[in-house]
C-alpha positions, 0 to 999 in steps of 0.5 A, spaced: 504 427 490 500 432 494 506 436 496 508 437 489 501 439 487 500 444 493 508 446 492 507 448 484 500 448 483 497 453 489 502 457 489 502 458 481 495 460 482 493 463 488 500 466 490 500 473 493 493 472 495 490 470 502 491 463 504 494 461 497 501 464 499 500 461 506 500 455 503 505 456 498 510 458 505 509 453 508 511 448 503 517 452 501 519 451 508 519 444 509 521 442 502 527 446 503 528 444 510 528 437 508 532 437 503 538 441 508 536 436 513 538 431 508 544 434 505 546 435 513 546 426 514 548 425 508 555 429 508 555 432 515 554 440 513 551 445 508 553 446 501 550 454 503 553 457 497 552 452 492 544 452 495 544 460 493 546 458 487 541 452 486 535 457 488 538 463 483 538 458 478 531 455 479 528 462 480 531 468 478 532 468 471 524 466 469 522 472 474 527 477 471 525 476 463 519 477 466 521 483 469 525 486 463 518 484 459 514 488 464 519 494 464 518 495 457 511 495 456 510 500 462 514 504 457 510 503 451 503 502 454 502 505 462 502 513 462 507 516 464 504 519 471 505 512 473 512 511 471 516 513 478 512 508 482 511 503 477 519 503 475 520 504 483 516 497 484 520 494 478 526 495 480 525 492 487 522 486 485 528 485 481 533 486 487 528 481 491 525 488 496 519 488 493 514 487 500 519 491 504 518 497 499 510 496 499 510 494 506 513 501 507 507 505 502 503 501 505 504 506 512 505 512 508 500 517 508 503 519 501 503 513 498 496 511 500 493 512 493 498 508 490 495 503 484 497 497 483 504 495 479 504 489 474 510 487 479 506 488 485 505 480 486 513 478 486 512 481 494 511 474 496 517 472 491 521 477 495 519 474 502 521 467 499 528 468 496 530 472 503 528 465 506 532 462 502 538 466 503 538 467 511 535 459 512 541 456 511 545 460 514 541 459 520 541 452 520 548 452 519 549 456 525 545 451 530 550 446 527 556 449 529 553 450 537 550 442 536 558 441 534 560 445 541 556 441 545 557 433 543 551 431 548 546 435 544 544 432 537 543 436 531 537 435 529 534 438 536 539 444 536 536 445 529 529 442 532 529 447 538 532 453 534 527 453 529 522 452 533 524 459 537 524 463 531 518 460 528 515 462 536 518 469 536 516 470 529 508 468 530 508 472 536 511 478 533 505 477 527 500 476 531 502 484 535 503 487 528 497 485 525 493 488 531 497 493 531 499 495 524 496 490 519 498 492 512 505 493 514 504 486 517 502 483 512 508 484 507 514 484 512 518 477 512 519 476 521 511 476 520 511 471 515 517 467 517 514 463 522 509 460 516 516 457 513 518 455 520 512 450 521 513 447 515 521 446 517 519 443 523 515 438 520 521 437 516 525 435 521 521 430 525 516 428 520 520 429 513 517 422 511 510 420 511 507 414 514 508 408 509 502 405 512 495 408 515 492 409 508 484 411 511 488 415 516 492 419 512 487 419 506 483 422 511 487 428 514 489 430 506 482 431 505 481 434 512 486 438 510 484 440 503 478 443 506 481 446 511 484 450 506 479 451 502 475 454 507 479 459 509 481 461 502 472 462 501 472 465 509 477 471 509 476 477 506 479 483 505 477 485 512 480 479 515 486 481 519 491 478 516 496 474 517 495 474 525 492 468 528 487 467 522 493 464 518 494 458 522 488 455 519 490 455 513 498 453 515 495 448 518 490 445 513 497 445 509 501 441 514 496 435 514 496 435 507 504 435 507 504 429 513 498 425 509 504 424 503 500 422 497 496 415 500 493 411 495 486 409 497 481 408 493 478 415 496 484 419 497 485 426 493 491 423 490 488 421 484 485 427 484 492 430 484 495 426 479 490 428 473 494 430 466 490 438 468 493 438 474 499 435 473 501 440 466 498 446 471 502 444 475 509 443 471 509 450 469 505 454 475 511 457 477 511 462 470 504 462 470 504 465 477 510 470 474 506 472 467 499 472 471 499 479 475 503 482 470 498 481 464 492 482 467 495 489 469 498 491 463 491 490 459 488 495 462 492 500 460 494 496 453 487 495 452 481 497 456 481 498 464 474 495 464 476 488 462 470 484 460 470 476 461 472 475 454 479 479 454 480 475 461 480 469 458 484 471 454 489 473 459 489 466 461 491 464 455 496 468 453 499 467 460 498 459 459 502 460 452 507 465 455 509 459 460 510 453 457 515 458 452 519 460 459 518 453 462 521 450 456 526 455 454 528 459 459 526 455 467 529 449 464 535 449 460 539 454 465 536 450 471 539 444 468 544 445 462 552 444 464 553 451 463 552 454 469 551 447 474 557 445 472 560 451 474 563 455 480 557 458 483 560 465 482 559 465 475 551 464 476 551 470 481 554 473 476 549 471 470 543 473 475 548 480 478 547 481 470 540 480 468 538 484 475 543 490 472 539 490 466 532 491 470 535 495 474 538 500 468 532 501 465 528 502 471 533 508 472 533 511 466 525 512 467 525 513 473 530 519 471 527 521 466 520 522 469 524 526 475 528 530 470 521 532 467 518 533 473 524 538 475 523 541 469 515 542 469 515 545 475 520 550 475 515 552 470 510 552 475 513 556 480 515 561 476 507 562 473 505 562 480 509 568 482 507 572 476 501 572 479 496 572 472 489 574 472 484 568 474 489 564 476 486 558 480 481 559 484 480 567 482 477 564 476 471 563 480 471 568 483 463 570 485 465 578 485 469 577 478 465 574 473 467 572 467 473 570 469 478 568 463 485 568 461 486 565 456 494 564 457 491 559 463 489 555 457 495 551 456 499 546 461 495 546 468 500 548 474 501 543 476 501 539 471 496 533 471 503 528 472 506 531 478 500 533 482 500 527 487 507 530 488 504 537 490 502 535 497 503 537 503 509 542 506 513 542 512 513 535 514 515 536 521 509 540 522 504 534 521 503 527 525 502 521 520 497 515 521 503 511 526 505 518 530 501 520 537 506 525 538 502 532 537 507 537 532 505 544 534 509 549 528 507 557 528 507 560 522 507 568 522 508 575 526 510 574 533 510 581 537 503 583 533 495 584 535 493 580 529 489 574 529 492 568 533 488 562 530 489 555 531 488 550 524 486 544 526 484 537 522 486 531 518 489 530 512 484 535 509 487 541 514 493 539 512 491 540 504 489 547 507 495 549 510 498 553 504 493 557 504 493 558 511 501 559 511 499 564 505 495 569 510 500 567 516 507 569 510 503 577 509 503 578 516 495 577 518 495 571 521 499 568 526 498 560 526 499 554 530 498 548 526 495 541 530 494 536 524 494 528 523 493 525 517 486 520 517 484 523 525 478 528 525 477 533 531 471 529 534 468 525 540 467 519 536 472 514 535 475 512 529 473 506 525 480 502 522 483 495 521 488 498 524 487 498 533 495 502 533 491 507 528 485 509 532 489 508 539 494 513 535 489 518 534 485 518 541 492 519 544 493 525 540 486 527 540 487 528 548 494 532 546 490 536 542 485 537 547 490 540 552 494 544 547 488 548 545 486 549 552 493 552 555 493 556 548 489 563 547 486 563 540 481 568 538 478 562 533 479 555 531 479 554 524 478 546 522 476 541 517 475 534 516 474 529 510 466 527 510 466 521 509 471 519 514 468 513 518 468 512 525 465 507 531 458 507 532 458 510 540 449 509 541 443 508 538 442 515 534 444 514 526 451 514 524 450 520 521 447 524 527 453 520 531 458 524 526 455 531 528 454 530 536 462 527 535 464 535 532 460 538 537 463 534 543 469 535 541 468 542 541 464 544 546 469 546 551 474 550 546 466 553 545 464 554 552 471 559 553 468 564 547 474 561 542 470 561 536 471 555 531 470 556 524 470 549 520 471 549 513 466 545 509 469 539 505 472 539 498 468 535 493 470 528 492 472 524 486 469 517 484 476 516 480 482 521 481 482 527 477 489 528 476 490 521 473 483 523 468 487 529 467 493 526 464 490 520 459 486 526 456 492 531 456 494 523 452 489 522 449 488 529 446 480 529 449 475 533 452 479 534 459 471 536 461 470 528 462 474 529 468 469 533 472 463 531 477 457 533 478 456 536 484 449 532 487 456 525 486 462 529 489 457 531 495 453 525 495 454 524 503 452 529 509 458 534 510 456 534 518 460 539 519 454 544 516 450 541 522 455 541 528 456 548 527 449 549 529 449 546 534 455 548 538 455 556 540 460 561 537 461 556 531 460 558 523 461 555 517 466 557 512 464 554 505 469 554 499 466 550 495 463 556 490 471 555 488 471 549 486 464 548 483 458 551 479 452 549 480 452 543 476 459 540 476 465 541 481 471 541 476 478 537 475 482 543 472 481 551 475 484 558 472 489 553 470 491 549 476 490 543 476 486 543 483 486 535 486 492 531 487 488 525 488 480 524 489 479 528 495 485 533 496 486 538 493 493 541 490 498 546 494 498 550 489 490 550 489 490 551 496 494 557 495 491 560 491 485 560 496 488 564 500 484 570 499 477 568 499 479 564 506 482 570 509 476 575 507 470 569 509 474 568 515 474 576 518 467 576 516 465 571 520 470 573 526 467 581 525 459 578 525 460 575 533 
């Protein structure tokens, strides 16, 4: 009784979350083991064909109604800005990639400031039906070497068999989680050893003990707790899966062993209450609805649900559950018309009900490209017009007021497609997973004009269109040495990810190389303020983040290189772009999207400070072209100048080509 309770109802629940999907692995692996385990004595093979479409019947036609609801109502209620990604994430799910395509934008730069999709959760049913199409086969496999050599039984070839996957599986989990923890967390080899540790359970303890009761009541209970400790001990900050999933896996393991022992104080009572029991029964499209409500109501309704609304969520899934239990789980899963049938016409039912997600996913996708494609040839083609005011000449502090009234109407680029208008010349810049220094030049060869190196973050990065723009005229000549999320400083940074900031100390030594070997007649770099680093001593954090600039420098310094760091960019509390968008929707004041000032710099840039302290070093502040003196704005001379909350878009940036070139020669002319 226990084993049913946790297969249905914790993952109903909890699924997709820490420790729920644990549990619910584990269970799925012994259930499922257990059952071939049981075929195989039974008849002396596995039906593998006929299990896939057991499973397809069971699973996938609940999970694509709910699909093809979900992809209907981010037509109608989700702004259009998110289409792509959410469509993109629909359309995986539908095919059961769903982790793999997370996992993947979970390590992309570009992807980091993805929102979450009403499809998000269907990850951890995406690892689940990749179990249940490779499990068999593997068993198969280990029957047929058992079968070649008569002196090992089966039952030990798959013992031994299971056991080395499910080991390789947890060691390589354990390394990727150090290593590169969000990818870990949703990729399948990081996860398959859970389902192999309730395999093997199901191979030598596919039954519980018939006796023993204070024994086995005692280890449910343990088990329980053990459970629920990790489910209230971890947090967002746990490494995960890693070594913190095997107290979880193993709370489940006692639990399954237990069975469902019958003394008086035994949690199977507990477990057989009719709540549980109902909670249970539809807890499989309670876990499909669930997410996908709760999502969708932000953008239905309100994004700041209030208890009220979620309970009725709660309801509304509940309703919506015990309908998909009755009238879709329940008759295509036993009625004759697809179980007594071969098992090709179910994949052909399943193969259809994918085609139609998939078809509207397309289409969407599509149509938003088309428009993207469209609106941004629209905006090439005002950029190279060259208009008064435009961008960041509206603020211009010599040429005031600054106002064209032409810029008043679409923004450049538009509020849907900023996030895409990032960073060029991807050879050019080392990702949050590369130590490998990308050098690019840019600019006249044979001239005695400045040789400058640009070197930083990501916030460097968002500043290369405007170093390209001087470098293309022929003033500048550039060397780029840029890495997303790796600041130009001594300190080290601080990351749940140890591969990333041993990545970033790597490439910093690199860089420190590079630029010695090199003559540059200035150094021009800058950094997110607000990036966090590794306590190294006793002086305050903020005091540490400037002597880190000042170390890092120091050498470049000492060898008459100027640095020039440009001050920080304002950043946003939420993303401008997507405000943008909704009051472009919404027909409201696009004013609601800026922020004030004292907020957008609300920590303590210390590049201001690092310069003081390091000789030959200036500060080049552009923050005048973003902000007046009370608000730093979402939308400027017609540009639309954020891509998210603390980078700026390509066409901004090129547009501050000027006012850079001009406050960079000053400060070279002054020394």
């Amino acid at each position: 009784m226990s084993i049913v309770v946790i297969y249905h109802f914790w993952p109903g629940i909890i699924r997709g979350g820490y420790v729920g999907v644990d549990v619910f692995f584990v269970v799925s692996g012994f259930l499922i083991t257990a059952h071939l385990v049981r075929e195989l004595d039974t008849t002396g093979g596995i039906r593998v064909v006929q299990f896939w479409a057991r499973r397809a019947r069971r699973l996938l036609p609940a999970s694509l109604v709910v699909l093809a609801f979900t992809a209907v109502a981010v037509l109608l209620v989700v702004p259009r800005n998110l289409w792509q990604q959410f469509f993109s994430e629909i359309a995986a799910s539908s095919l059961y990639v769903q982790n793999w395509l997370l996992a993947t934008n979970s390590v992309d730069y570009l992807a980091a400031d993805n929102l979450p999709s009403p499809a998000q959760h269907f990850w951890s049913l995406s690892v689940e039906e990749q179990f249940y199409l490779v499990w068999p086969v593997l068993l198969m496999l280990a029957i047929l070497i058992a079968r070649r050599r008569p002196s090992l039984s089966q039952r030990s070839v798959i013992l031994a068999a299971v056991g080395a996957l499910s080991i390789a599986s947890l060691a390589y989990g354990i390394f990727a989680t150090a290593s590169q923890p969000s990818l870990a967390y949703f990729v399948t080899p990081a996860r398959a050893w859970e389902f192999g540790a309730g395999a093997l359970l199901a191979v030598v303890a596919a039954s519980p003990a018939p006796d023993r009761f204070s024994l086995r009541t005692s280890v449910s209970w343990l088990g329980f707790g053990v459970i629920a400790a990790s489910a209230l001990m971890y947090t967002g900050a746990t490494p995960f899966p890693g070594t913190a999933a095997l107290l979880p896996v193993a709370g489940t393991l006692m639990v399954i062993w237990a069975g469902a022992p019958d003394a008086s104080w035994s949690p199977t009572r507990l477990m057989r209450m009719r709540p549980v029991q109902f909670l249970g029964d539809i807890s499989y499209s309670v876990y499909l609805w669930h997410w996908a409500l709760l999502v969708l109501a932000q953008y239905a309704i309100r994004p700041d649900l209030g208890l009220t609304l979620k309970l009725a969520i709660v309801a509304m899934t509940i309703g919506l559950a015990i309908v998909t239990k009755r009238y879709v789980e329940d008759p295509i899963r036993s009625q004759r018309i697809l179980s007594a049938r071969r098992p090709r016409w179910t994949f052909a039912a399943v193969a259809g009900g994918m085609a139609v997600v998939l078809a509207i996913s397309i289409v969407a996708w599509s149509d938003v490209q088309r428009q993207n494609d469209t609106a941004l040839e629209a905006a090439a083609q005002l950029a190279a017009s060259n208009p008064e005011c435009f961008g960041a000449a509206a603020m211009d502090p010599d040429n005031q007021p600054c106002v064209n009234d032409a810029l008043k109407g679409p923004s450049v680029p538009s509020a849907d497609n900023a996030a895409d208008d990032g960073p060029v010349y991807p050879d050019c810049w080392s990702r949050n997973q590369d130590r490998e220094l990308r050098m690019c030049s840019f600019g006249p060869v044979d001239s005695d004009v400045p040789r400058i190196a640009l070197v930083g973050d990501s916030h460097g990065l968002a500043l290369l269109p405007a170093v390209l723009e001087i470098a293309k005229s022929g003033r500048w000549r550039v060397d780029t040495y840029l890495k997303a999320g790796c600041p130009w400083s001594a300190l080290p940074r601080q990351s749940s990810d140890e591969g990333f900031a041993e990545d970033c100390d790597a490439w910093r030594s690199s860089l420190n190389d590079a630029l010695l070997s090199n003559s540059y007649d200035a150094v021009l770099t800058t950094s997110f303020s607000r990036t966090s680093y590794v306590p190294t001593g006793k002086l305050p954090l903020d005091e540490q983040k400037v002597e880190g600039f000042r170390a890092a420098w120091s050498e470049i310094s000492s060898r008459g290189t100027p640095i020039l760091a440009v001050l920080d960019v304002p950043t946003f509390e939420n993303d401008p772009a997507r405000c943008l968008s909704q009051a472009i929707n919404d027909d409201t004041d696009e004013a609601a999207c800026d922020i004030p000032r004292e907020t957008a710099f609300g920590l303590p840039d210390p590049l201001r400070d690092a310069v003081k302290r390091v000789p030959n070093a200036d500060a080049i502040d552009l923050t005048d072209l973003m902000c007046n003196e009370t608000v730093c704005l979402a939308r400027i001379g017609g540009v639309t100048v954020f891509r998210d909350k603390d980078h700026i878009t390509a066409t901004f940036s090129r547009t501050l080509a000027p006012y850079l070139y001009r406050r960079v020669s000053i400060a070279l002319e002054g020394r």
